[in-house]
N, CA and C of each residue as an Amber inpcrd file, in Angstrom:
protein
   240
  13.7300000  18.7000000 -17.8210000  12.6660000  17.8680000 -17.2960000
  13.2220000  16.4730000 -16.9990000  12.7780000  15.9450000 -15.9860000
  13.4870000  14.6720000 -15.3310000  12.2550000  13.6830000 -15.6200000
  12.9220000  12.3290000 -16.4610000  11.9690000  11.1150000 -16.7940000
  12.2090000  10.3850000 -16.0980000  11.5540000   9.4730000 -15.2780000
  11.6470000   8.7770000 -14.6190000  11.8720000   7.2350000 -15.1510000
  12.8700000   6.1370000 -14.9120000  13.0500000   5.0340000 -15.7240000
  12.4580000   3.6270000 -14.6610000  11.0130000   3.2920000 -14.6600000
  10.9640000   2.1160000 -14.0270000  11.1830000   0.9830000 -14.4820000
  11.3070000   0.0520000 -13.4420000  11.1000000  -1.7160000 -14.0010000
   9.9920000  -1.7030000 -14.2900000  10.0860000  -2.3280000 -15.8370000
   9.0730000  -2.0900000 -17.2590000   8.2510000  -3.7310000 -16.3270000
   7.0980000  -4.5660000 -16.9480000   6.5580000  -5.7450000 -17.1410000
   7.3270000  -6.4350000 -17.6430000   7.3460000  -7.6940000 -17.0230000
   8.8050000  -8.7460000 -17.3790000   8.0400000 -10.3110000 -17.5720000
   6.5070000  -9.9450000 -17.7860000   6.0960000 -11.0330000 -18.6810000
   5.3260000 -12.2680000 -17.4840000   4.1470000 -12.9540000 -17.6480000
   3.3070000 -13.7650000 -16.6980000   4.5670000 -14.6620000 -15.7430000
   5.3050000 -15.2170000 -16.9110000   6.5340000 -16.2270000 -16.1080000
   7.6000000 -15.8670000 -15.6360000   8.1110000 -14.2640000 -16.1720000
   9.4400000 -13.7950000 -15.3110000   9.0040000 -13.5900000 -13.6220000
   7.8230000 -13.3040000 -13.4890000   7.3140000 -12.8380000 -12.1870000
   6.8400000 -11.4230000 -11.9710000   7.0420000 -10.8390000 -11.0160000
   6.7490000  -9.3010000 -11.0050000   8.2660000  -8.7470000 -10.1050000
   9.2880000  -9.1540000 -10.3480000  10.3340000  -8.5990000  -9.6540000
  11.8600000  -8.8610000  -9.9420000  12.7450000  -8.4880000  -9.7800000
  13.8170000  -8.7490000 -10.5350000  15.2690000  -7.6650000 -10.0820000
  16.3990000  -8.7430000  -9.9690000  17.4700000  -7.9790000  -9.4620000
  18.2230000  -7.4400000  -9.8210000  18.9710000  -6.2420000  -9.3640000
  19.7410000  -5.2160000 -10.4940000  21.4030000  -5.8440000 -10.3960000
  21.4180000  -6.1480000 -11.6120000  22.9260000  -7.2920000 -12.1540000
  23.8060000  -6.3030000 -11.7550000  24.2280000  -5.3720000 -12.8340000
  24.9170000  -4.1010000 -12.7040000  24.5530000  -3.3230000 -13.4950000
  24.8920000  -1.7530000 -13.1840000  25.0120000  -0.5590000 -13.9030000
  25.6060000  -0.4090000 -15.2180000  25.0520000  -0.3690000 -16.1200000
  26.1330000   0.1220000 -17.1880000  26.1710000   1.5360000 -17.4870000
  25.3950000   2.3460000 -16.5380000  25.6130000   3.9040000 -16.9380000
  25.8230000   4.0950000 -15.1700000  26.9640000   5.3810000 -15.0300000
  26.6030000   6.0080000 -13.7000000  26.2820000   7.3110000 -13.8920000
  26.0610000   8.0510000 -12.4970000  25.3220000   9.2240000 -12.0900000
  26.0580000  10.1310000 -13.1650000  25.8850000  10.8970000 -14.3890000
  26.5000000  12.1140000 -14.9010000  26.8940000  11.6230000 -16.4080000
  26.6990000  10.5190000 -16.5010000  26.8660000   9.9990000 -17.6550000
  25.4060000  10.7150000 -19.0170000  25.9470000  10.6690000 -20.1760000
  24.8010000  11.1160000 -21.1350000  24.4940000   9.9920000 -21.5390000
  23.2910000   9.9230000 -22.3990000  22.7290000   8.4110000 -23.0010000
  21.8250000   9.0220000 -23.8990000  21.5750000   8.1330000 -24.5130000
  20.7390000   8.1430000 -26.0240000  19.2840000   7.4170000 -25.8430000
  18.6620000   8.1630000 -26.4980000  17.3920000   6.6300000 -26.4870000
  17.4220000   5.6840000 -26.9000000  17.4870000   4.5410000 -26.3030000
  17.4750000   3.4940000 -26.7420000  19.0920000   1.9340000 -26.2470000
  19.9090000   3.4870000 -25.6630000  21.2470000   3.1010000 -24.9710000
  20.5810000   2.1850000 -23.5570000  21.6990000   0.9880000 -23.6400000
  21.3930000   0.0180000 -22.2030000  21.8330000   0.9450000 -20.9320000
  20.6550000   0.8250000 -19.8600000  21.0030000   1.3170000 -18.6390000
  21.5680000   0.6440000 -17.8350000  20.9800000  -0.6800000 -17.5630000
  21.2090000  -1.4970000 -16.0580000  20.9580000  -2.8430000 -16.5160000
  21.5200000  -3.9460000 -16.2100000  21.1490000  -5.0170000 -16.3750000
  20.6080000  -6.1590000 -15.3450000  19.4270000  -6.4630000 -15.4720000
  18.5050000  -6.9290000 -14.4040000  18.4790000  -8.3000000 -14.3640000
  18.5000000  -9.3440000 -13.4110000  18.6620000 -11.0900000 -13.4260000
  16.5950000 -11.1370000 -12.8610000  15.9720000 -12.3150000 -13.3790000
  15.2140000 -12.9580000 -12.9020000  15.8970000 -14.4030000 -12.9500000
  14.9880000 -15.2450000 -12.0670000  14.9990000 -16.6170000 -12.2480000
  14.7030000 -17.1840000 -13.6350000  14.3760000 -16.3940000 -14.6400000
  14.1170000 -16.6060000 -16.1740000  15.2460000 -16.1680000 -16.6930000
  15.5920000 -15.2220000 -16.9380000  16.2410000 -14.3150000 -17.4140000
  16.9590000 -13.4340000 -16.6620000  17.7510000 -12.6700000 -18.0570000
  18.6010000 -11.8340000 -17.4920000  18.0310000 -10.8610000 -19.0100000
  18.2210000  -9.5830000 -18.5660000  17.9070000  -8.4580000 -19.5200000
  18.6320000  -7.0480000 -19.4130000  18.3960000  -6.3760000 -20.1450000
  18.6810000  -4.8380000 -20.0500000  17.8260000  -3.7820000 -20.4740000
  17.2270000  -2.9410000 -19.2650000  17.0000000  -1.7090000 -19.2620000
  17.1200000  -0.9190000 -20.1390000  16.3940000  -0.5940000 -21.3150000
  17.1820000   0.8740000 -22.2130000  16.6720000   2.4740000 -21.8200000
  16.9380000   3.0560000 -22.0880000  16.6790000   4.6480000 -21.7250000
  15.5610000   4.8590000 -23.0670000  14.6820000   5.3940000 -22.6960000
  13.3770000   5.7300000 -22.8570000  13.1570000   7.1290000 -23.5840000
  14.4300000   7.8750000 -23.0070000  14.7380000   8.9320000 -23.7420000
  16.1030000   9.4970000 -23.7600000  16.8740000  10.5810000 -24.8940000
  17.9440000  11.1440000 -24.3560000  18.5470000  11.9160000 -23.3220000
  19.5810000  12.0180000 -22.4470000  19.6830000  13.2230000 -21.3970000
  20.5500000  12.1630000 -20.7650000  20.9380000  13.3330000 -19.6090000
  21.6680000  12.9400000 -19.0470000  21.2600000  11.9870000 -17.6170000
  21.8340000  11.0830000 -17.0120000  21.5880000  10.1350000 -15.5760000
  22.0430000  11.2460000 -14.3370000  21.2260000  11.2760000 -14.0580000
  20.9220000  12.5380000 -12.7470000  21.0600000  11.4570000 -11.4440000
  20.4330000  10.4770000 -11.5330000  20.1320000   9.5580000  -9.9870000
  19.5790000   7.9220000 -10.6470000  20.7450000   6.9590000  -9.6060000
  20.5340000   6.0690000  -9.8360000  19.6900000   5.4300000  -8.5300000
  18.6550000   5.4780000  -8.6340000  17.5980000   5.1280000  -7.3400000
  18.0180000   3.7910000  -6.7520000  18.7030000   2.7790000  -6.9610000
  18.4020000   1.5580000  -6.5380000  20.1010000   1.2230000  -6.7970000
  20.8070000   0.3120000  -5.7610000  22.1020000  -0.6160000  -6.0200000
  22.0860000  -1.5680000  -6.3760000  23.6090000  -1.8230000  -7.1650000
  23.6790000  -3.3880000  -7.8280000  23.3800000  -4.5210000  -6.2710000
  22.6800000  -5.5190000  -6.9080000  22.0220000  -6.4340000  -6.3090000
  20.5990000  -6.4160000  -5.2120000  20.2680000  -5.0770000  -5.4000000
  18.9960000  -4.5250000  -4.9450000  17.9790000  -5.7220000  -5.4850000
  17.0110000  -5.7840000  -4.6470000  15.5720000  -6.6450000  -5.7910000
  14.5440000  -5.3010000  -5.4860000  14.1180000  -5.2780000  -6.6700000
  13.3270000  -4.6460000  -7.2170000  11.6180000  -4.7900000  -8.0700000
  10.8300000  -4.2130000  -7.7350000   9.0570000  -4.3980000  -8.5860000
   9.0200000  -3.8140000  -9.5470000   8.2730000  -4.4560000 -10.8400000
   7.7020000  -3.9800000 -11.4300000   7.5830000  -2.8910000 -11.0910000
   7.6640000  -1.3850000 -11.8740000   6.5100000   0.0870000 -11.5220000
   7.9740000   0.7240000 -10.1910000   8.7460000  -0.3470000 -10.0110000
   9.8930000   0.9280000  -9.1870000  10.9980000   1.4530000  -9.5710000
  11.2460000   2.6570000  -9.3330000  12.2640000   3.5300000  -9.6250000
  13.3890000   2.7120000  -9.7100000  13.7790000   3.2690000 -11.3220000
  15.5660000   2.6460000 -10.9500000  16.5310000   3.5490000 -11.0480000
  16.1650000   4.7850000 -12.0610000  16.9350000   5.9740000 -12.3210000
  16.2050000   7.3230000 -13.0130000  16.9740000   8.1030000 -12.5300000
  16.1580000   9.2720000 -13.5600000  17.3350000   9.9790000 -14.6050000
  16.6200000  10.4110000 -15.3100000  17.4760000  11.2530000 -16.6280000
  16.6100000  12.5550000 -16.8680000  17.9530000  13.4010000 -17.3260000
  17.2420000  14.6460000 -17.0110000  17.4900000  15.0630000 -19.1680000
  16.5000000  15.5600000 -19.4760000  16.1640000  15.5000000 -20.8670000
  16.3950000  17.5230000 -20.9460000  16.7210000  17.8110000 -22.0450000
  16.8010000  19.1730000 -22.2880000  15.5720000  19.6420000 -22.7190000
């Protein structure tokens, strides 16, 4: 089953949008829950993505320096 990983809420003052820094997982890689995915820049901040669940990174929807919304696809993981 494939989970889908969006840009989570980044708070009244980060804004509603935010750019993808870099990858720290690529396509085929395994991950853990709770392992950093991607690391994202606002004009506030800078953060990291964690995986939501275990499995493997099937598709990384979006490229480094993409801008990105709230609620959009950044990757999927495929869970056993």
């Amino acid at each position: 089953m494939a989970t889908e990983v969006k840009l989570p809420e980044l708070g009244a003052e980060a804004g509603d949008e935010a750019t993808v820094s870099f990858w720290i997982v690529q396509e085929g890689d395994e991950v853990k829950e709770g392992d950093d995915l991607v690391e994202m820049l606002t004009d506030k901040a800078n953060f990291n993505v964690p995986s939501p669940v275990s499995g493997k990174v099937t598709k990384l929807s979006v490229q480094e320096n993409d801008v990105v919304k709230v609620g959009d696809l950044l990757c999927e993981i495929e869970t056993a």
